[in-house]
C-alpha positions in Angstrom: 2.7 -14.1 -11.0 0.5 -12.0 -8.8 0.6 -9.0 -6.6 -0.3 -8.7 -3.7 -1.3 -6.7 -0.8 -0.1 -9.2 2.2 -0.3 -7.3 5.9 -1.9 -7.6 9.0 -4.1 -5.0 10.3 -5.8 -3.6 14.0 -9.9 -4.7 14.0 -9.9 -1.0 13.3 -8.4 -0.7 10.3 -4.5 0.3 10.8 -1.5 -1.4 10.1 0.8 0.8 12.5 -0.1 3.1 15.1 -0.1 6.8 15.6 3.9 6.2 15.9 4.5 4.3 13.2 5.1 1.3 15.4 4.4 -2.5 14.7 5.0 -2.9 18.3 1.1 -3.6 18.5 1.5 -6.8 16.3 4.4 -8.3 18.1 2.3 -9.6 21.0 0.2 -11.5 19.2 1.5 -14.5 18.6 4.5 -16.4 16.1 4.3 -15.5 12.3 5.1 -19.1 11.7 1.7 -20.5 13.2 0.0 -18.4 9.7 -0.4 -18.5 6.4 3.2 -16.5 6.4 5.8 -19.2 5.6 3.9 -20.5 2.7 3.2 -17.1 1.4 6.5 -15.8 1.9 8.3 -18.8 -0.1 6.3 -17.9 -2.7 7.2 -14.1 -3.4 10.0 -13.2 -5.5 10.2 -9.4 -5.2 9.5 -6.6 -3.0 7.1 -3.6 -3.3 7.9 -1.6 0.0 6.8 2.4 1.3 9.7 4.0 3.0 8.3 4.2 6.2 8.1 0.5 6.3 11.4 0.5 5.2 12.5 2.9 7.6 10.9 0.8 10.5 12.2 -2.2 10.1 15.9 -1.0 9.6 15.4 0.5 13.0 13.9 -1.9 14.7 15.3 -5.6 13.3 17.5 -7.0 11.1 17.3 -7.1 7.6 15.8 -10.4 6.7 14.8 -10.4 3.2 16.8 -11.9 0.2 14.3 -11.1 -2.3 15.0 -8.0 -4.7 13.0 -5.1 -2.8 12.4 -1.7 -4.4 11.7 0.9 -1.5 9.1 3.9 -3.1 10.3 7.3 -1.4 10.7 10.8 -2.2 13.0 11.4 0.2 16.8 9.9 0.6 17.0 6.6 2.7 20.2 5.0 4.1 20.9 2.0 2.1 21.2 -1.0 4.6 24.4 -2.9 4.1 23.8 -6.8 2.5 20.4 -5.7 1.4 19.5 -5.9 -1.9 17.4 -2.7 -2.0 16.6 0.0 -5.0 15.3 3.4 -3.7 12.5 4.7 -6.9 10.8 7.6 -7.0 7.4 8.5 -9.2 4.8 6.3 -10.4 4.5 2.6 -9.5 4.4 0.9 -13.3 8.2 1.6 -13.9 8.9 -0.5 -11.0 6.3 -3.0 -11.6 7.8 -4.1 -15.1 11.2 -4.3 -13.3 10.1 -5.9 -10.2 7.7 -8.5 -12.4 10.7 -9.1 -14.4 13.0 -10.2 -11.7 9.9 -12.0 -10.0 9.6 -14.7 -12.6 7.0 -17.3 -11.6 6.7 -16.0 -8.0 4.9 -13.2 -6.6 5.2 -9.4 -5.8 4.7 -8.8 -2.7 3.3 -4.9 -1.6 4.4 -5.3 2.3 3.5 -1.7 2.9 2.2 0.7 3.6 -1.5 1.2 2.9 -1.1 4.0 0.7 1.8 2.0 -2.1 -1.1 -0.6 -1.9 -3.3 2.2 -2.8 -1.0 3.4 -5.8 -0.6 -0.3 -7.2 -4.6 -0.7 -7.1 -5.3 2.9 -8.6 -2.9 1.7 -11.3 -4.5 -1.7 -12.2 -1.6 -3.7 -10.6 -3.4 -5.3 -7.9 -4.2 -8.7 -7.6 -5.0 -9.7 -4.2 -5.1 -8.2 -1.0 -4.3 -10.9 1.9 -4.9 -9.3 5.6 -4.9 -10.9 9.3 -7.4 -9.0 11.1 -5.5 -8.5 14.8 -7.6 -8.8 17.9 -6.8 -5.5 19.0 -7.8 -2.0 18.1 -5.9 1.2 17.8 -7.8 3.9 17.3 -5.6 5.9 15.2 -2.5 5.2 12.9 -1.6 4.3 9.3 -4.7 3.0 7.6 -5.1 -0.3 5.8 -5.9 0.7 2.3 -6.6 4.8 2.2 -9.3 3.9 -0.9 -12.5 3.9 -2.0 -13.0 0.2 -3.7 -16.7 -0.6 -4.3 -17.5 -0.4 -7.9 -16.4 -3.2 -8.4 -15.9 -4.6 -5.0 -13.4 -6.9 -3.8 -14.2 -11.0 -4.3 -14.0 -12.8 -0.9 -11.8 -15.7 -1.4 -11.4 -17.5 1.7 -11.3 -16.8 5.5 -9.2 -18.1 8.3 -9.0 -18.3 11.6 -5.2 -18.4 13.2 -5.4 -18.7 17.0 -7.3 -16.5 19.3 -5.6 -13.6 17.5 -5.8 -13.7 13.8 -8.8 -14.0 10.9 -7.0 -14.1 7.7 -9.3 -12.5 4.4 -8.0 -13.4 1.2 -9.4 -11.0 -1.9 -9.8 -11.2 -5.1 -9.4 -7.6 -6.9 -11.8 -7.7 -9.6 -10.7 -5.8 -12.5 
């Protein structure tokens, strides 16, 4: 079992825009032509910020059968048919939880930047997977708001998908 930091990011280093919008990512291309699928069959529970939460209630259905735990200190709408649990504080409460229900399969952190952030500041993190976009945005919600050089991350693999996408795969060396 792993976590990990899977997302897709602008060449200049945000995962949403100045809105908060995904609407950037959309345009490039189907999920299913990544590394997605295979990554996705093999996560067994969710690690999720409330504004991600809050975006994709808003904008598309709920698609995820997987156990997620949305991290918020304010109070979200639950949506109906989703297995959901709203926590507040610290990530390691959750974590034990969330690893428990897991099993064998992964924990995915789907976002944002800064829950990545507060699962690597707490020695959770095991890999951060992210598909550089060929776009920039100039502004927005930052990839991974931290400092991570002492030690740094280990390069794992990289992939090209399309004309759009280069997938980096690390290793966060503990």
């Amino acid at each position: 079992m792993k976590t990990q930091y899977y997302t897709a990011s602008s060449l200049d280093g945000f995962i949403a825009d100045s809105n908060n919008s995904l609407d950037w990512l959309l345009q490039l291309g189907d999920v299913s032509e990544t590394s997605y699928p295979l990554f996705f069959s093999e996560v067994g529970a969710i690690a999720m910020g409330s504004t991600t939460y809050e975006w994709i209630v808003n904008h598309h259905t709920w698609t995820y059968e997987q156990p997620t735990w949305v991290f918020s200190s304010r109070t979200l709408p639950k949506t109906e048919g989703a297995n959901v649990q709203f926590v507040k504080g610290g990530v390691q409460p959750a974590h034990t939880a969330m690893a428990k229900v897991a099993g064998d399969k992964n924990i995915w952190v789907v976002g944002g930047g800064d829950l990545a952030g507060q699962f690597f500041d707490a020695g959770l993190l095991d890999e951060i997977i992210v598909q550089i976009a060929s776009v920039t945005l100039g502004s927005g919600a930052p990839l991974l708001p931290r400092s991570i050089t002492t030690p740094p991350l280990k390069l794992l693999s990289a992939v090209t998908y399309g004309t759009a996408f280069a997938e980096l795969r690390y290793e966060v060396c503990k």
